[in-house]
N, C-alpha and C positions, 0 to 999 in steps of 0.2 A: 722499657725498650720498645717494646711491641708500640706502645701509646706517639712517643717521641718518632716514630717508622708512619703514625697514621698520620698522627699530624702535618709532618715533611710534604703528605701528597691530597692534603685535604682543601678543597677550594669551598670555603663556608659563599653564599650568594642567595642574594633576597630572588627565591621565584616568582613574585609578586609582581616583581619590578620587569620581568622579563615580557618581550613577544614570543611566548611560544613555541608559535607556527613557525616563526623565524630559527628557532634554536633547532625546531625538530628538521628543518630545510638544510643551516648549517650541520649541526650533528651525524644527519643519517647521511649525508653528501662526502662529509670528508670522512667518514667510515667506510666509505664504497670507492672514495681515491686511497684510499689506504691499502684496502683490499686487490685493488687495480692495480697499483707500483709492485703488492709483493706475490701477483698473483704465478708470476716465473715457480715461486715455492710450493703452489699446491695447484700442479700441472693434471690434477686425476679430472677436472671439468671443462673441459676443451670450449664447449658450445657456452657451457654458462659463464667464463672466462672471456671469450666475444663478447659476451653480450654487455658484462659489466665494464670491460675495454670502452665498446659505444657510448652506456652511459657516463663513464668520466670524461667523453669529449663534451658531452651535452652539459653537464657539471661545472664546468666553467664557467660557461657560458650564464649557467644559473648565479654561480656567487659572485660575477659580473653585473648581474642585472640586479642581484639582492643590493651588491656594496651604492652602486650607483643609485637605489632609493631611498637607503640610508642618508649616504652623504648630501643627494639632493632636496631631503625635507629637511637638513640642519641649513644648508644655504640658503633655501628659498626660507625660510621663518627667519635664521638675523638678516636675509638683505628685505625681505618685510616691515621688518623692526624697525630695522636703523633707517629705512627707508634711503639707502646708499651702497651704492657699491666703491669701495676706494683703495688703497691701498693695504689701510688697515684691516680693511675686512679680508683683505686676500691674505696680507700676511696671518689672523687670525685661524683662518682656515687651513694653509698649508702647516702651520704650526701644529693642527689638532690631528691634523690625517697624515704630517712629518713623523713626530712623536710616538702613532699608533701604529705605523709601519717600516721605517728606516731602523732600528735597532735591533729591533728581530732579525732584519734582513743581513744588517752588515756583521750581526754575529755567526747567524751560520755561513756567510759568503767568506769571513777568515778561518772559519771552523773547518771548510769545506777548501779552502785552499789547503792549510794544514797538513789535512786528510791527503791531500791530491799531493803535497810536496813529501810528505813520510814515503811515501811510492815512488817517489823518485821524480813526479813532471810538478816540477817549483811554474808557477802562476804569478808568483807574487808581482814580480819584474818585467811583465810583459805588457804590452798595450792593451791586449785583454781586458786584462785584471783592471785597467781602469775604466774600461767600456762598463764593464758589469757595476764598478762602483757609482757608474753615473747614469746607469740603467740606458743604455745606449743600445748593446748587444743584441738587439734585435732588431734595432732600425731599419738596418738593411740588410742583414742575415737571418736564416731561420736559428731555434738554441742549437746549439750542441751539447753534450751529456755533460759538462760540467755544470751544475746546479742547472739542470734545464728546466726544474720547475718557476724557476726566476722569470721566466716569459713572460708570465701572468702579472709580476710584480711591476715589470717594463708598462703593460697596457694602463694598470692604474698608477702608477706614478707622472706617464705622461701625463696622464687623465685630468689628473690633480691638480697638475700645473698648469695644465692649454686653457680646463674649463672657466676659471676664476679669470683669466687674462682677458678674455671673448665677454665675460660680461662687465668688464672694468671699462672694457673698450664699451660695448654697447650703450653701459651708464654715462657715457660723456656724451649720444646725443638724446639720451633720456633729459639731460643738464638744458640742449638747448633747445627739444623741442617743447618742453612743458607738458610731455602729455600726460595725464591723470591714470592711465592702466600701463605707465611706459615699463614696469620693473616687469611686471607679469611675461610682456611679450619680448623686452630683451633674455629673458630664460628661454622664452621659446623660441627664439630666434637662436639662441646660443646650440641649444639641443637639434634642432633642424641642420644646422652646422656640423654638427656633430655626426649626423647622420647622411650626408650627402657627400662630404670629402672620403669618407672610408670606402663609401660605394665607388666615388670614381675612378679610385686608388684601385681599387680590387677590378673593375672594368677593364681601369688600363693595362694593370697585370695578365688578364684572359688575353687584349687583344696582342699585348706582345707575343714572339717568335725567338725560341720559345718559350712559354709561361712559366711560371711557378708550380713545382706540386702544389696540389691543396693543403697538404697537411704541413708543407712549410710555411704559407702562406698565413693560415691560419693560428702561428702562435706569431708573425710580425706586426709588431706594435702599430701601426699607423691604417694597417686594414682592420684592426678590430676594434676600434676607439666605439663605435657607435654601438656595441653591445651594453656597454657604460650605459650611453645614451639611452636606453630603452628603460632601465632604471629612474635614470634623471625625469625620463617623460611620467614615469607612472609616477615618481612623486609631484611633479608638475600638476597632471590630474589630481591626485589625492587633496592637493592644497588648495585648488584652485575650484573645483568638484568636488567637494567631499564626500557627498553621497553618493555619485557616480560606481566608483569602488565597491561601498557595499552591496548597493541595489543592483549592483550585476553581478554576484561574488561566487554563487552559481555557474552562470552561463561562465565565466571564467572556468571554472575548473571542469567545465565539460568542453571547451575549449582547448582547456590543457591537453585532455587526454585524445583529443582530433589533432591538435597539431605534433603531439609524439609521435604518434601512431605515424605521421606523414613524415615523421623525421626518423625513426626508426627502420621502417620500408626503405628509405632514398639511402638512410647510411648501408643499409644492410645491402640492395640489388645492387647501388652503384660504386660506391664510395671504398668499401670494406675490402672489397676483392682487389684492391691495388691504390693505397692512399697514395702512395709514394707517386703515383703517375697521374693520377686524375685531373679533367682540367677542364670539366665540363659546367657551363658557361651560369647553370641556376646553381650548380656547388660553389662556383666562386663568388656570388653576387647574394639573391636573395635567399639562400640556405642559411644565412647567418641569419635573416631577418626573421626567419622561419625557429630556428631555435632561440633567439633574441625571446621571440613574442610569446611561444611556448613558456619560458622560461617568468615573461610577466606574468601570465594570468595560471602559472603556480603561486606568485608570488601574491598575488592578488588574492587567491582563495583563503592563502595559508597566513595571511595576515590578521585574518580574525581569527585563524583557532586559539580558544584561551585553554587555561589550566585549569583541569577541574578538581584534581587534585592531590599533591605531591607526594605521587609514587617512586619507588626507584629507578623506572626508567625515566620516570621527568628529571630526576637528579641525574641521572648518568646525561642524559643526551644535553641538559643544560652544560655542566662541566666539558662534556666532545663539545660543545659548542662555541665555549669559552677559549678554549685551548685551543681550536680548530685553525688560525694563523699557523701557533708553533708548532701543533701537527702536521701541518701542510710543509711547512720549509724545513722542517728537520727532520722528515721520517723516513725519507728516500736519499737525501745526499749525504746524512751522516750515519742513522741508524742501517740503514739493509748497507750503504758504504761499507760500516765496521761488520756487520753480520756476513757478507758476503768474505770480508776481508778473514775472520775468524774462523770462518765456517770453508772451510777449501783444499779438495776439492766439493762441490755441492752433493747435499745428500740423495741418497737414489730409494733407500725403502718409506716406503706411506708414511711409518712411523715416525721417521724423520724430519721429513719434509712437515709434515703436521707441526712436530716439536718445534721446528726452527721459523716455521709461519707465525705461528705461536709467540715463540719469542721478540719477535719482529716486532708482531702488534703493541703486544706488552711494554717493550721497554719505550716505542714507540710514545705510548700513550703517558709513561710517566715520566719520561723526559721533558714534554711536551709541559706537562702539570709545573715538573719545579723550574721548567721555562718561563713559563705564562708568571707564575706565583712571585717568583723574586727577583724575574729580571721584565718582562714583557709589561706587567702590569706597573710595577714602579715607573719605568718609565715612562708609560702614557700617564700617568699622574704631574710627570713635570711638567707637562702642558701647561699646565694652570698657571705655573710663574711665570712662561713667558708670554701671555698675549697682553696683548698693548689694550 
């Protein structure tokens, strides 16, 4: 019994094969949003509570800048290849990063209507409900608490989509002007792009009357594209530079800890004391670019740490890392949903609140497992039958 119990939650995974630095960035990241969403349950750390609030805005922003260097070294190595950018290659691509995150999504987004209709507010039938299916919902609104961690999904599935169209377009006058480094600079050209509409978008937002909060601003799709971007560029460098990366990989991560430091101060004198109203002109503009950059040259350092050798916390944080998607969209709209829904009214002694944090995390994390295990991972497997 006990065997058939380990088995159900065991995710066997070549460490070999793994970055890392990358697993310990993902891993210890969505353990600190985790901690962050159910931090209401263990209310005894007021200040260190803030503190870890702050860092899950910085957090984003981080598996922003991770996802976009990922996905920008698989695009920049096959349009290398192929030496083309075309259609096929687009459909290729969206099929691979479709596959890896639309089924996770559209399951907990009917799980979570479900949820939301057993209470009585039915979603299903409302225009909503097909904004959220066509990841719209934020275009022009800030989230609202129905799946509000969906924001983030909005930024990369634009992302997905705009990026590959910008260098389809580009590669046609790669076609006619014949130049010999044309693929190199239509990516850069693409990422430049990327980086200039978001800014002017967020400019325009300051100078309208009146502006935007910051913090609604900051989960709408079309002012955060260029965090993506910052990713795309460090994989631009890596490909294009290769040793650039290494041979600074230092001064990177003494970098890192100056640009926190600057970003930690600003959220903390300015930002903290009233998100809802803030509208001050370097919060809206280059504070993203400020924790954008931050966020590269972590990514930078932490991309050479190797394994030295497979302890239990390499296994545990390898596994948080793997599961870290279905952690992220199922542990706040369904799990503390049902926990808060079971558990009511909320517990008031230590002992409690400890118990039911507790349980949070737990069921969190193995939901998360037989998510990932036999439905998450099967289905990014279909990929392979359908690209062309």
């Amino acid at each position: 019994m006990f065997s058939k119990i380990k088995q159900l939650f065991t995710i066997e995974t070549d460490l070999s094969s793994r970055v890392y630095g990358f697993d310990i960035m993902r891993g210890v990241g969505i353990l600190i949003v985790l901690y962050a969403h159910g931090r209401s349950k263990m209310p005894f750390f007021p200040a260190f509570n803030d503190f870890i609030s702050v860092i899950g805005f910085w957090l984003m922003d981080l598996f922003f800048v991770l996802s976009g260097f990922l996905i920008g070294m698989i695009l920049i190595k096959f349009y290398e290849k192929e030496q083309t950018f075309n259609w096929k290659t687009a459909y290729n691509f969206w099929i691979r990063r479709w596959f890896r995150t639309l089924p996770n999504y559209y399951l907990v987004l009917f799980i979570t209507a479900i949820l939301w209709a057993i209470d009585g507010k039915v979603m299903f039938f409302k225009l909503k409900f097909l904004a959220y299916m066509l990841f719209s919902h934020t275009v022009a609104l800030p989230p609202n608490y129905f799946l509000m961690e969906s924001w983030t999904l909005c930024i990369e599935e634009w992302f997905y989509l705009l990026f590959p169209l910008l260098l389809l377009a580009g590669h046609q006058w790669i076609q006619r002007s014949g130049s010999k480094q044309g693929i190199k600079y239509n990516i850069l050209a693409a990422i430049i792009l990327f980086f200039t509409v978001p800014m002017a978008l967020r400019i325009g937002v300051y100078a309208a009357q009146p502006p935007l909060a910051w913090i609604d601003m900051s989960r709408m799709t079309f002012f955060r594209l260029d965090t993506i971007a910052v990713g795309i560029l460090m994989a631009w460098i890596n490909f294009y530079y290769k040793d650039i990366l290494k041979q600074y990989r230092r001064t990177a991560g003494w970098l890192f800890l100056l640009l926190m430091a600057v970003y930690l101060a600003f959220f903390y004198i300015v930002l903290l004391p009233d998100l809802q109203r803030q509208t001050s002109f370097f919060s809206f503009t280059f504070f993203y670019l400020l924790s954008g950059l931050a966020s590269l040259c972590l990514t930078v350092y932490m991309k050479e740490v190797k394994l030295e050798k497979p302890t239990f916390f390499a296994r545990f944080i390898t596994v948080i890392s793997l599961i870290s998607y279905s952690l992220y969209i199922f542990h706040r709209s369904v799990v503390m949903h049902l926990v808060d829904k079971f558990f009511n009214p909320a517990p008031v002694s230590v002992i409690e609140n400890v118990a039911l944090f507790t349980l949070y995390v737990i069921a969190s994390i193995l939901l998360s497992i037989v998510v990932y295990k036999y439905y998450e991972h099967p289905m990014t497997e279909l990929r392979e039958k359908l690209k062309k």
